[in-house]
C-alpha positions as CSV (number, residue, x, y, z in Angstrom):
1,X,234.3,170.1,11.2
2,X,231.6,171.9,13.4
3,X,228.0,172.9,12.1
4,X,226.0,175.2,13.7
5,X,222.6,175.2,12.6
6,X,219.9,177.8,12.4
7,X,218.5,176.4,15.5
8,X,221.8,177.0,17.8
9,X,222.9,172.8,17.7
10,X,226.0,171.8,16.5
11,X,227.0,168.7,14.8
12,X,230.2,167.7,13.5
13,X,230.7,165.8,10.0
14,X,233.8,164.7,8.6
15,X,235.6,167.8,6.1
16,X,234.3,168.2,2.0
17,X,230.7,166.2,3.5
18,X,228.1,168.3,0.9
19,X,225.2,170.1,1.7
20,X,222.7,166.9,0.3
21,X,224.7,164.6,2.9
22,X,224.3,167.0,5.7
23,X,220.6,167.4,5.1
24,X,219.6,163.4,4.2
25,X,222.0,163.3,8.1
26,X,218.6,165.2,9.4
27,X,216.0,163.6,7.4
28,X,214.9,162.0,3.9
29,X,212.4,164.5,3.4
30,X,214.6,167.6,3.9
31,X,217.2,165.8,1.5
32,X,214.3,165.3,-1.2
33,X,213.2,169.0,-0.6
34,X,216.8,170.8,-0.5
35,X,217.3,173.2,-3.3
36,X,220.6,175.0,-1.8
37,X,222.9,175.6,1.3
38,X,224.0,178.7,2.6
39,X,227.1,178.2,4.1
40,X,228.0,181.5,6.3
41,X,225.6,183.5,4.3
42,X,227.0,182.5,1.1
43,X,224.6,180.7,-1.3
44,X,226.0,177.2,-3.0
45,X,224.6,174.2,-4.9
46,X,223.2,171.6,-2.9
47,X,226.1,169.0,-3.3
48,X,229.2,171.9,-2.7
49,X,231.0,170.0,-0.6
50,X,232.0,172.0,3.1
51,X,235.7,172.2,4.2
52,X,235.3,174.2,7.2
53,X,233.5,175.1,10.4
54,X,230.5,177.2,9.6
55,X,227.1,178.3,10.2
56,X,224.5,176.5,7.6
57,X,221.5,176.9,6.5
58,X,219.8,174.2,4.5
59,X,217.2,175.5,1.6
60,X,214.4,174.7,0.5
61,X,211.6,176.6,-1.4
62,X,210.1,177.7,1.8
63,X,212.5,179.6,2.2
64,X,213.2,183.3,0.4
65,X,216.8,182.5,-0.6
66,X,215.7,179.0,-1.7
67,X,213.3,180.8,-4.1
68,X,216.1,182.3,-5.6
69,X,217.6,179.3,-6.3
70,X,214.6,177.8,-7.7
71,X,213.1,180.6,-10.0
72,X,217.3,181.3,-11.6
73,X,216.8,177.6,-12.5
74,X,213.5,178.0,-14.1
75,X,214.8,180.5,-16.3
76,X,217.4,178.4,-17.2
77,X,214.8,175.7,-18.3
78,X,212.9,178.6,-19.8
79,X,215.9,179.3,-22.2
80,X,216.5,175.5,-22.9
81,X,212.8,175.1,-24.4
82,X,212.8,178.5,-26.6
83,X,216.7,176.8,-27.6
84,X,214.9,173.8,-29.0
85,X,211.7,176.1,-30.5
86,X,213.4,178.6,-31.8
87,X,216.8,177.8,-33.0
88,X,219.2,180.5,-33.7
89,X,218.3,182.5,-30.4
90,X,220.6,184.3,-28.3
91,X,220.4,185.0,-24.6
92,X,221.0,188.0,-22.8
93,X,220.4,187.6,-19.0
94,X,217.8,185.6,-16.9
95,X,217.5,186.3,-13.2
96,X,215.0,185.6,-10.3
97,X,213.2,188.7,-9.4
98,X,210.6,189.2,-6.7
99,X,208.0,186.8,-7.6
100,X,209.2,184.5,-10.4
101,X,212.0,185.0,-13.0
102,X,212.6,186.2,-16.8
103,X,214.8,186.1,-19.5
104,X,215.9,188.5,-22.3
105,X,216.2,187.2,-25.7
106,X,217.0,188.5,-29.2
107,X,215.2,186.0,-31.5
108,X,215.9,185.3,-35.0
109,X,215.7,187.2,-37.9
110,X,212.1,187.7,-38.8
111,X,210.5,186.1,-35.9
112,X,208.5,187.6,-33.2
113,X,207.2,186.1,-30.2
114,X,203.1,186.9,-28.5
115,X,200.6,185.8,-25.7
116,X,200.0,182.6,-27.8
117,X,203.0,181.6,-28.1
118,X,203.5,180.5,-24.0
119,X,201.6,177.9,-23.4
120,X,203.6,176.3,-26.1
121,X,206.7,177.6,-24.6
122,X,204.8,176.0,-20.9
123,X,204.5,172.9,-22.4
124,X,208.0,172.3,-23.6
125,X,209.1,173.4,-20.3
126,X,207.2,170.6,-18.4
127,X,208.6,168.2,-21.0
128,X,212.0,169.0,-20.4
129,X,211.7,169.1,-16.7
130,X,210.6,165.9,-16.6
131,X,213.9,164.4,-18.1
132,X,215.0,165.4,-14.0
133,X,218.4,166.6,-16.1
134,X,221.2,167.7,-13.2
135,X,222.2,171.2,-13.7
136,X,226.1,170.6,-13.6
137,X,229.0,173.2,-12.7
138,X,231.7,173.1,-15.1
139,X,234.2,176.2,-13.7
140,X,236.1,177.5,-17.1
141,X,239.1,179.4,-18.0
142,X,238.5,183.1,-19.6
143,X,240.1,182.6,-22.5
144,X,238.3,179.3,-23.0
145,X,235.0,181.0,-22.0
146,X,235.2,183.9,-24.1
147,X,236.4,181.6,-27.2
148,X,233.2,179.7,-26.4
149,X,230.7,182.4,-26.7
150,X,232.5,184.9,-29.3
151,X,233.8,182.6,-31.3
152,X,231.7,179.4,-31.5
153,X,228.1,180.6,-30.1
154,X,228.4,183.3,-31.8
155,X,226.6,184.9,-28.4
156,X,227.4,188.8,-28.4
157,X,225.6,189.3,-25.4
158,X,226.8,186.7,-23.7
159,X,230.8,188.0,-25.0
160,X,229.7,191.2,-24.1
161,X,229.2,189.9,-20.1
162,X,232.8,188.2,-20.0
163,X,234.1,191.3,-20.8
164,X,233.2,192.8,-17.2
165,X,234.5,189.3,-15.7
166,X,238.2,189.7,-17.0
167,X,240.1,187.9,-14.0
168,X,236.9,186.5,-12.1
169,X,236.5,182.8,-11.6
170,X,234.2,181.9,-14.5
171,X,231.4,178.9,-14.8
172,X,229.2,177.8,-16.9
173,X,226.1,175.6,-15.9
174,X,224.4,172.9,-17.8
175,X,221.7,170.8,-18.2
176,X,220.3,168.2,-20.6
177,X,221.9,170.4,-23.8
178,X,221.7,173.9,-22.9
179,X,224.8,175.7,-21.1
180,X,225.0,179.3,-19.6
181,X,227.0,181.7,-18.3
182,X,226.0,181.5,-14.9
183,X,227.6,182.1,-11.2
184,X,224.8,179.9,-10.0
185,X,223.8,178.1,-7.8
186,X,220.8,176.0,-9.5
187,X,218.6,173.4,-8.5
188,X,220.1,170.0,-8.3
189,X,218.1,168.5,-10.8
190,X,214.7,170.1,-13.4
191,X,212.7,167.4,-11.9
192,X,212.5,170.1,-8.5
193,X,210.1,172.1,-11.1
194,X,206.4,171.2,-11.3
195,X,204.3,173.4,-12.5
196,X,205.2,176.9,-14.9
197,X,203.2,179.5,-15.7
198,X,204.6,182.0,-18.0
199,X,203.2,185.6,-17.8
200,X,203.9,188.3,-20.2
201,X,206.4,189.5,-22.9
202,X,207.7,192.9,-22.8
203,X,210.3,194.9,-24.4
204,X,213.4,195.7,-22.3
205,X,216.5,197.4,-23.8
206,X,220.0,195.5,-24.0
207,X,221.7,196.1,-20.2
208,X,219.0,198.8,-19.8
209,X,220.3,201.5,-22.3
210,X,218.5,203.2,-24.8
211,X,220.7,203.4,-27.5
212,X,221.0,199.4,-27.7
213,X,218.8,196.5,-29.0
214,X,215.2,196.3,-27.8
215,X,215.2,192.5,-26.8
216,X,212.3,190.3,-26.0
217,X,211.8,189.8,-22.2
218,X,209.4,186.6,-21.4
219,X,208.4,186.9,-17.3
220,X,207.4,183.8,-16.1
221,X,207.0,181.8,-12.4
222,X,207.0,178.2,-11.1
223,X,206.7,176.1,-8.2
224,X,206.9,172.6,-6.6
225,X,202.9,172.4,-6.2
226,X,200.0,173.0,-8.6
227,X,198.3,174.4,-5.4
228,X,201.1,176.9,-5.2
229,X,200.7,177.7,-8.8
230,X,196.9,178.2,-8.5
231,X,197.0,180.1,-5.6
232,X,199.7,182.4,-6.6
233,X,197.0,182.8,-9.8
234,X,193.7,183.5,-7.7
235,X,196.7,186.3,-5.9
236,X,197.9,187.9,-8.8
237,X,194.0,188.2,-10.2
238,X,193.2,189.6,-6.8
239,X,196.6,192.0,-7.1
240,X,195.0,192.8,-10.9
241,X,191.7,194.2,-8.9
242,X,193.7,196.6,-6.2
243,X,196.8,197.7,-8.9
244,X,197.1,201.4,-7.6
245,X,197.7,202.0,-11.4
246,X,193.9,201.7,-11.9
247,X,192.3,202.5,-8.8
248,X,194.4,205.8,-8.9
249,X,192.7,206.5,-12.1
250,X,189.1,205.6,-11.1
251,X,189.0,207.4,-7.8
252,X,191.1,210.7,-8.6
253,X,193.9,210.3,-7.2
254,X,197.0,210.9,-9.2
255,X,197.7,211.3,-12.8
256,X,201.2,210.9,-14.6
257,X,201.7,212.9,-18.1
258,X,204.6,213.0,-20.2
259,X,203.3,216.6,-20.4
260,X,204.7,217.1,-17.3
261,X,207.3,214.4,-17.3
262,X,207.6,210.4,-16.6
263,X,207.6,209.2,-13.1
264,X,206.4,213.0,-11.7
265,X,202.9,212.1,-10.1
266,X,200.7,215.1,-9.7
267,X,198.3,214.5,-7.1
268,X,194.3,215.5,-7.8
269,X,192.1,217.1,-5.6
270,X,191.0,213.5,-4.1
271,X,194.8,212.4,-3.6
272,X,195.8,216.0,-2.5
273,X,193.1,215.9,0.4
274,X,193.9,212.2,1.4
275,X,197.9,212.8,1.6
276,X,197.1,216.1,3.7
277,X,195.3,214.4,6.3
278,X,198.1,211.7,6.2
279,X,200.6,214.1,7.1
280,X,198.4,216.3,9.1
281,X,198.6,212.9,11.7
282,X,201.9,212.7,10.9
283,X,202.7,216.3,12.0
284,X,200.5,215.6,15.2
285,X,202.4,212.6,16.2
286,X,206.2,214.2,15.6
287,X,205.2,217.1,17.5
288,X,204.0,215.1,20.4
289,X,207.3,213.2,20.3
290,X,209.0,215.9,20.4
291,X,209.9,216.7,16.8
292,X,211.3,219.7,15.1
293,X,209.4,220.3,11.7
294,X,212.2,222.0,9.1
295,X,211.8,222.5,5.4
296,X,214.8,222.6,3.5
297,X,215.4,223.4,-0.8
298,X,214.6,221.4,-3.5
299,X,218.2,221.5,-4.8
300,X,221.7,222.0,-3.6
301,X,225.1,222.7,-4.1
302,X,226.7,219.8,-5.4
303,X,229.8,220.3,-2.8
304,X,227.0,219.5,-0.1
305,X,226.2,216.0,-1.6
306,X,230.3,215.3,-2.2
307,X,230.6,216.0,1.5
308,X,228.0,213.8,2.6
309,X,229.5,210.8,0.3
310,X,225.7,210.6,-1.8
311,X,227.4,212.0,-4.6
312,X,229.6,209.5,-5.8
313,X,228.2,206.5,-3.8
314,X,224.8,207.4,-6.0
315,X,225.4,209.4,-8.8
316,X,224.5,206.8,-11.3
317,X,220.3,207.1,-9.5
318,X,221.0,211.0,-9.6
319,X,219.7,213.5,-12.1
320,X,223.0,215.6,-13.6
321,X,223.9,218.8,-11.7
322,X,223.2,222.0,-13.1
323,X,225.7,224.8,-13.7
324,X,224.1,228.3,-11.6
325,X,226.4,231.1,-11.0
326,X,229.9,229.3,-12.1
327,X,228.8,226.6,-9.2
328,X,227.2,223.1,-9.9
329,X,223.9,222.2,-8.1
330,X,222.3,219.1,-7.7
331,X,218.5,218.1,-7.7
332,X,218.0,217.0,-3.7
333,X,218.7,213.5,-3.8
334,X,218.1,212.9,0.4
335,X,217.2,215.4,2.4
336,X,220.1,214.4,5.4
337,X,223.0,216.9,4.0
338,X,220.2,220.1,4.3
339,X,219.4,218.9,8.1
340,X,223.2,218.4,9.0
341,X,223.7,222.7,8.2
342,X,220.4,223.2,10.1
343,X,222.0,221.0,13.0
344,X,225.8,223.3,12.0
345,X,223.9,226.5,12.6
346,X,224.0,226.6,16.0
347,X,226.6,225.6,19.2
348,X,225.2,222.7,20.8
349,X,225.4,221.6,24.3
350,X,225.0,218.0,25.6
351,X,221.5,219.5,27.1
352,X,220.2,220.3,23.8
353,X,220.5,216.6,23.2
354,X,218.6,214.6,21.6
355,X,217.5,217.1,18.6
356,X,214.7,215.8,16.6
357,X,214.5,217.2,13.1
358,X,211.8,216.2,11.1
359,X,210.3,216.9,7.3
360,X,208.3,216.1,4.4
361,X,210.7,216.5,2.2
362,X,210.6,216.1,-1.7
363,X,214.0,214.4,-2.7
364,X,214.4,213.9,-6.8
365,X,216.2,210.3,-8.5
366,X,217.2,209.1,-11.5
367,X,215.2,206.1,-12.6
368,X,215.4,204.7,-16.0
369,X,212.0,204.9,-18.0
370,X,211.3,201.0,-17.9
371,X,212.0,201.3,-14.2
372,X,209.0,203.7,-14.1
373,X,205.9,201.9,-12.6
374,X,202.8,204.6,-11.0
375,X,203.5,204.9,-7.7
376,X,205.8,202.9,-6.5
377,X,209.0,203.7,-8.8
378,X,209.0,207.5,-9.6
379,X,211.4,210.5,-9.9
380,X,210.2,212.3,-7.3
381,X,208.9,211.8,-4.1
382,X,208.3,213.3,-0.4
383,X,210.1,211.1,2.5
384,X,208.7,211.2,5.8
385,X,212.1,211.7,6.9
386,X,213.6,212.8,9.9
387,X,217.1,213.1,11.6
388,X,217.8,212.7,15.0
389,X,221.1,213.9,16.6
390,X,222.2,212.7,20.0
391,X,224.6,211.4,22.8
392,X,226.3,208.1,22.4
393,X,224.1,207.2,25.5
394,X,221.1,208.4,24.3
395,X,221.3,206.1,21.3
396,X,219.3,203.3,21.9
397,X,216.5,205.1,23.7
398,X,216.1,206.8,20.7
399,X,216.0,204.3,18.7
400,X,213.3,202.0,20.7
401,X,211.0,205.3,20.4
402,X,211.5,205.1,16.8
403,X,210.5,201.7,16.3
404,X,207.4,202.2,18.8
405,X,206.3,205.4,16.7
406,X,206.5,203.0,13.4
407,X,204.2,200.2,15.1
408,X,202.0,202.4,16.0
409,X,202.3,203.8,12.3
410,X,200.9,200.5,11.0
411,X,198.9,199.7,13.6
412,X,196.8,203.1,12.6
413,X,196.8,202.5,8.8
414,X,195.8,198.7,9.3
415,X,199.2,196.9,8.5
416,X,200.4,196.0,12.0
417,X,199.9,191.9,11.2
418,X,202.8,189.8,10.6
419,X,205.4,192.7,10.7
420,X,208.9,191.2,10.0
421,X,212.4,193.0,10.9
422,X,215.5,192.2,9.0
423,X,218.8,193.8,10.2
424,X,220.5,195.5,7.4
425,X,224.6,195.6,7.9
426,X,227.3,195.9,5.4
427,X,229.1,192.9,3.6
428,X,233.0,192.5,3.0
429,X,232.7,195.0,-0.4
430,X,234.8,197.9,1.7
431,X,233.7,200.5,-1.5
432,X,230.1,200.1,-0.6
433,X,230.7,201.8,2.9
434,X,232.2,205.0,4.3
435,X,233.5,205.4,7.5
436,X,235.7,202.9,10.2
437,X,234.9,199.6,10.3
438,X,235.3,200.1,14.2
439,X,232.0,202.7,14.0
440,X,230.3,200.0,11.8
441,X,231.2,197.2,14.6
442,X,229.8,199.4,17.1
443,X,226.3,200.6,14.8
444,X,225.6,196.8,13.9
445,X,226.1,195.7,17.8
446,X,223.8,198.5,18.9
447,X,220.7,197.8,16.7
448,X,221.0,194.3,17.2
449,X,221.0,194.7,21.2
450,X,218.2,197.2,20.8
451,X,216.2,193.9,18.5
452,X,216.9,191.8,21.7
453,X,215.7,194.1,24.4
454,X,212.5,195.0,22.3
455,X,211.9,190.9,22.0
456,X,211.8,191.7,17.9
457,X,211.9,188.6,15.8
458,X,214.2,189.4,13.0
459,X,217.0,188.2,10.4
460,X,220.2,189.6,9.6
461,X,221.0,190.7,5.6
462,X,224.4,191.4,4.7
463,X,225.5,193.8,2.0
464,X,221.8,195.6,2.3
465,X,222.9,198.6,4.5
466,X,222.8,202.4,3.5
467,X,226.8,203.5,2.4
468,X,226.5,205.3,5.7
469,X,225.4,202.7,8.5
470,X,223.5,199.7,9.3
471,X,219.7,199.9,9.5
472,X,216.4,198.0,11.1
473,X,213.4,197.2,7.9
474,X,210.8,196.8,8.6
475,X,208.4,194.8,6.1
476,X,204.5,194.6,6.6
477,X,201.7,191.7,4.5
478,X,198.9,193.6,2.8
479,X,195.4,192.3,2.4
480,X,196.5,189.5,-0.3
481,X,200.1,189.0,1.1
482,X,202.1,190.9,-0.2
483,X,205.7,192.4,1.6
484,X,206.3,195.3,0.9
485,X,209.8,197.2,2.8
486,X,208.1,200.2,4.6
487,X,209.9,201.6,8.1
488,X,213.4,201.7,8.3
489,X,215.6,203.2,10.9
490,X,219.2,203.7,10.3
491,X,222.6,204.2,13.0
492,X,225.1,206.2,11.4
493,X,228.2,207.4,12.7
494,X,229.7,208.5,9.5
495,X,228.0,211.5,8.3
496,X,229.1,213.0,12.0
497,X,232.8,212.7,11.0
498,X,231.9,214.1,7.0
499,X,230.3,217.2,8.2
500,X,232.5,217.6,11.8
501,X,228.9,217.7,13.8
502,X,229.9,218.2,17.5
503,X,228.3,219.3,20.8
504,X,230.0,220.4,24.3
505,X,229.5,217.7,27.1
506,X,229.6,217.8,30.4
507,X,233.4,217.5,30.2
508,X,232.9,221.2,28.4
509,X,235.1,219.1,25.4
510,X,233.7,218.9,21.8
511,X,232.4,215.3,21.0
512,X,230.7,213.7,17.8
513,X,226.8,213.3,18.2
514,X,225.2,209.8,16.7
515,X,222.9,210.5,13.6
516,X,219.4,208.5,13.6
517,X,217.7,208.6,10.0
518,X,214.4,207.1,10.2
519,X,211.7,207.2,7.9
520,X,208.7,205.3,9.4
521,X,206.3,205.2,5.9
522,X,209.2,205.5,3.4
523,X,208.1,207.5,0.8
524,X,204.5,209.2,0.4
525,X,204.1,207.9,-3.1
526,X,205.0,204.3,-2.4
527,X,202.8,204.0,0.6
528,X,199.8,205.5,-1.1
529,X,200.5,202.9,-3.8
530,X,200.0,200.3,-0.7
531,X,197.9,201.5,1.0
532,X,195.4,201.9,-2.0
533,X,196.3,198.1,-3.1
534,X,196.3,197.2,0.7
535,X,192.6,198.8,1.2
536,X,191.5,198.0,-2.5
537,X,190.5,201.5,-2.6
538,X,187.9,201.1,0.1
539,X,189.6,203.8,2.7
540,X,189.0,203.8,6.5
541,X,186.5,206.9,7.0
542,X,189.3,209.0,8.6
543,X,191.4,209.4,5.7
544,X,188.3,208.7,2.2
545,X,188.8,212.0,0.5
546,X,185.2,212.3,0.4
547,X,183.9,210.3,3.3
548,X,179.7,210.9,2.7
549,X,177.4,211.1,-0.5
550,X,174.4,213.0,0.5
551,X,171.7,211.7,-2.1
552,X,168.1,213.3,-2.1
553,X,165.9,211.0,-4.3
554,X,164.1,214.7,-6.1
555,X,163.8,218.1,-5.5
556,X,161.6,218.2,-2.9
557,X,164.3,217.4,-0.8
558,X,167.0,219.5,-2.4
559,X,166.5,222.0,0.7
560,X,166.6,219.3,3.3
561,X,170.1,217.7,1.7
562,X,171.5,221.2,1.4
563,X,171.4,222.1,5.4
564,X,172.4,218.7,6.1
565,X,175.2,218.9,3.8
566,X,176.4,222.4,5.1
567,X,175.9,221.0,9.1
568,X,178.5,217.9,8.3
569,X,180.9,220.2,6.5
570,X,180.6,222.4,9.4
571,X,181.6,219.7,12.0
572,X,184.8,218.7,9.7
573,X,182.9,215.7,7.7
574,X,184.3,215.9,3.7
575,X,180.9,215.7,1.8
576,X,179.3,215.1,-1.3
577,X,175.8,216.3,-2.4
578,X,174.5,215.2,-5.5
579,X,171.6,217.2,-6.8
580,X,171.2,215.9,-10.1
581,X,168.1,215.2,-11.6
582,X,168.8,211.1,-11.9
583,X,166.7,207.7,-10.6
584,X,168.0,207.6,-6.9
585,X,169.5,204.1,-7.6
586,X,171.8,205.5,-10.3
587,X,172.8,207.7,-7.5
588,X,173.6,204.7,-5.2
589,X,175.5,202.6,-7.7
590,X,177.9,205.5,-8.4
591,X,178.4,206.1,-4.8
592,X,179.3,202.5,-4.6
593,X,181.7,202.8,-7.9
594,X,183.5,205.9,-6.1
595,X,183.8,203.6,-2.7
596,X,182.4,206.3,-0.4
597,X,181.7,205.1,2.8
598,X,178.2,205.9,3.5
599,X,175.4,207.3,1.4
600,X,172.4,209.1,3.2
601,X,169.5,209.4,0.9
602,X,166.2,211.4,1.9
603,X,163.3,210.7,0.8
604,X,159.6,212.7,1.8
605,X,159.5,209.3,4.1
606,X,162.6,210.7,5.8
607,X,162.3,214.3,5.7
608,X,158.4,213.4,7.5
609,X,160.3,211.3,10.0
610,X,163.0,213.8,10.4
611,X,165.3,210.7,10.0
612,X,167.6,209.4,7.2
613,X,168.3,206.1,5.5
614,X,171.8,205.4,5.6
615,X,173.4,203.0,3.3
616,X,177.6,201.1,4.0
617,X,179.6,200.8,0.9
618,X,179.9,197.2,0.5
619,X,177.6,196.4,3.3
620,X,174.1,198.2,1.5
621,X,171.6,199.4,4.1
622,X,171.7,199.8,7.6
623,X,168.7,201.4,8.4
624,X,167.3,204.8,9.6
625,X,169.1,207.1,11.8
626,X,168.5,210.8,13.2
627,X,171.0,213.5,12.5
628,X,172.6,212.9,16.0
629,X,173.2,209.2,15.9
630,X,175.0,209.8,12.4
631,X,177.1,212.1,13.8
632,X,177.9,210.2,16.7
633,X,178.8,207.5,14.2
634,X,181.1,209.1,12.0
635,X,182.4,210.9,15.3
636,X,183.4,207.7,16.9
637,X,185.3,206.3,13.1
638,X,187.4,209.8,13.0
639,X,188.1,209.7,16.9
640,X,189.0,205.8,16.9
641,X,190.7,206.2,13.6
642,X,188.5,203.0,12.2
């Protein structure tokens, strides 16, 4: 059979060779450091044994599927110590997640689990993992399976899971004495783990509904290194610092009450004026590229979301629709089905092509309360959003100018380093996607040749594109590391078909425009959650809600501050004068705390001088300046956008 590696070679092994013996085939140390194989995109155990030509990946933790891998197995050790501590436990589900893994548990009767508890729960861990116990495969019948957990376990979570897998191939995994219910794949042996670290217990609700039992949910994280360990410590201490969750409350940002509701931000003064001048930019740029600014309704008639396929494809994220007049309405779940009528109310031509419709729209989703988290998992949120109708042949022009406008996005809020693009397109679940697979052929071909010509470095995911068509992510590194998935720009061809968009070609026939969705920050919640964490609250001057604190050391100066203070306001500077009677270095310190970026203080030294003593948040003092090298200096930061 014929392996094609990531690298483009080929090699050819006999048939049923495993993943280990490829990899040991290349070198000792990639045997000794393979976790997995994915074998045409599909993930398997180390030792699966390969039949058939293919394209392979071999895995170690390096990589972000390897991870995977590594952290499902450590929650598998996880659930093998807290077997031996705490017997009688049962075991809902324990996945890899983002950075780490957990494990829901119902313990026994009576017993409940805290902080001081983990580093016992650590220690057993590291025991066990040193037995270097192979996590075995045992594929079982359904019967047998079910008998197993309902009948001798006595597991009714684990029952309550081989319910939903009636007629699915079923298998359990093993290791030392613990066995789960588990698709896999796992490491090949616990010896792969090194060094744990587990990091809080929480309470999470039995398959995330309400109305069942609150289990025990123990988050924890491991790696191969103690470096990686440590480091990924000194991170999450430094992540602690810049949580949005905090900062957002220090510096006025944004407030969530269950007054109001849960996951319903309302933005304060500070946050107000920071998002205006984030969109006033954004307005500037659109317009200069051409853009149409629209604003559409909060809500719509449910009919409008059944035509564009978002009601049923996401009903289940959707709040319920509301009964008005006889007719059902539906809180604006995406703002696309409002801008396809704006695009229906007129005749088009092939010369009005392309039409660029852009708008800060609010769109409103279901999320379940323990999904809430500040800013970055709400209920409602404003999308930088835009549609873009146009020719078959304008199509990939249009999308290289998206891509250029999101570069230059980052590049102006300081996140242009280290930008990764992953390809979305569809997998082989055919209810996932609407539309022709032909259309989908033809979407996934065109983004990838626009990747090529534009010389981006990117990988392809299956099974992570919209219902509607393939997409381009983008996903940026903050200060400390950090991905987070910000631009995306998406090919569709279905939603012209849905809502039988056309325009008149030079043929004078009716034909079906291509439909761009793009929306280079996302969402204007979750990207103020970044860029707060990114910037650690300390803004670039352009967009500090209050970019200067004017601080006269008494009142002899009070007059001075004032006309200085009314001159910047003037010229567009966003001000703060504090006339209070306090020591001027209580002044200076709260400056600091409220990470404005300069503080000019006058003193009778200045005012005599007709100069004034400028101090840098974070950098202290930088000396005396007139009134017209200040300005120039705060002139240059807006101009230059630094």
């Amino acid at each position: 059979m014929k392996i094609k590696f990531p690298d483009g070679n080929i090699r050819e092994y006999p048939n049923n060779t495993t993943g280990y013996e490829i990899a040991k085939s290349i070198s000792d140390g990639l045997a000794r450091n393979a976790i997995a194989i994915s074998v045409d995109g599909t993930i398997y155990d180390i030792f699966h044994p390969i039949s058939q030509d293919c394209d392979l990946r071999i895995l170690t933790f390096d990589d972000e599927d390897g991870k995977k891998v590594y952290w499902h197995s450590s929650a598998h050790l996880m659930a093998e110590a807290l077997q031996h501590l705490y017997p009688g436990i049962k075991f809902g589900i324990g996945p890899a997640i983002e950075m780490g893994f957990y494990y829901d548990v119902d313990l026994p009767e009576g017993t409940k689990l805290t902080a001081e508890e983990l580093p016992i729960i650590e220690a057993k861990m590291m025991e066990l993992a040193k037995t270097n116990a192979n996590f075995v495969r045992e594929n079982v019948e359904w019967n047998d399976a079910m008998k197993h957990w309902r009948d001798e376990i006595k597991d009714e979570y684990k029952a309550e899971l081989l319910e939903g897998f009636q007629g699915q191939e079923i298998s359990f995994y093993k290791h030392n004495t613990f066995t789960d219910l588990c698709r896999g794949p796992h490491l090949p042996n616990t010896g792969f783990i090194k060094s744990v670290k587990l990091l809080s217990i929480a309470g999470a609700y039995w398959r995330g509904d309400s109305n069942r039992k609150m289990m025990t949910r123990i988050y924890g994280i491991t790696f191969p290194k103690k470096k990686l360990l440590d480091d990924y410590l000194t991170m999450r201490e430094e992540a602690e610092k810049r949580d949005h969750r905090k900062l957002g409350k220090e510096l006025d940002i944004y407030m969530i009450t269950p007054n109001i509701g849960g996951g319903l931000p309302v933005w304060l003064p500070n946050g107000t004026r920071m998002r205006r001048i984030i969109e006033d930019f954004m307005r500037k740029e659109h317009i200069k590229r051409g853009y149409k600014e629209v604003v559409t309704p909060h809500l719509g008639n449910l009919n409008l979301y059944k035509t564009s396929g978002h009601y049923p494809y996401y009903s289940d994220s959707q709040f319920p629709p509301m009964i008005i007049d006889d007719e059902e309405y539906l809180l604006k779940p995406m703002n696309c089905p409002h801008h396809h009528q704006i695009y229906l109310n007129n005749p088009h031509s092939y010369k009005d092509l392309p039409l660029r419709l852009f708008e800060l729209g609010t769109v409103y989703r279901y999320e379940q309360s323990g999904e809430l988290s500040g800013l970055t998992r709400v209920r409602g949120f404003t999308q930088d959003d835009a549609h873009l109708y146009c020719t078959v042949e304008q199509l990939k022009d249009e999308v290289k100018d998206v891509v250029a406008l999101i570069h230059y996005q980052f590049k102006v809020f300081g996140m242009a380093d280290n930008i990764e693009t992953r390809l979305s397109f569809r997998d082989n679940e055919k209810t996932k996607y609407g539309g022709e697979i032909e259309l989908w052929d033809k979407a996934q071909r065109e983004i990838t040749e626009v990747a090529e010509e534009l010389g981006l470095n990117y990988v392809i995911a299956e099974g992570e594109a919209a219902f509607y068509g393939p997409k381009i992510d983008f996903i940026i590194k903050d200060a400390i590391g950090r991905k987070w998935q910000l631009g995306t720009v998406q090919v569709d061809y279905v939603m012209p078909e849905r809502f039988n968009l056309e325009y008149i070609g030079a043929d004078n026939a009716p034909h079906r425009p291509v439909v761009i969705h793009r929306a280079p920050l996302g969402s204007m919640e979750r990207f103020m959650a970044i860029l707060i964490e990114h910037y650690a609250g300390n803004f670039p001057f352009w967009i500090c809600p209050t970019q200067i604190s004017i601080l006269p050391i008494g009142t002899a100066q009070f007059e001075y501050a004032q006309k200085l203070d009314d001159k910047l306001t003037a010229l567009g500077f966003r001000t703060k004068i504090d006339t209070r009677n306090e020591k001027i270095n209580r002044k200076i310190a709260e400056s600091e705390q409220q990470k404005i970026p300069f503080a000019l203080i006058i003193g009778q030294k200045e005012m005599d001088a007709n100069t004034i003593s400028v101090r840098q948040h974070t950098k202290g003092d930088i000396g005396a300046k007139t009134q017209a090298e200040i300005i120039d200096i705060f002139s240059e930061l807006i101009a230059n956008k630094k």
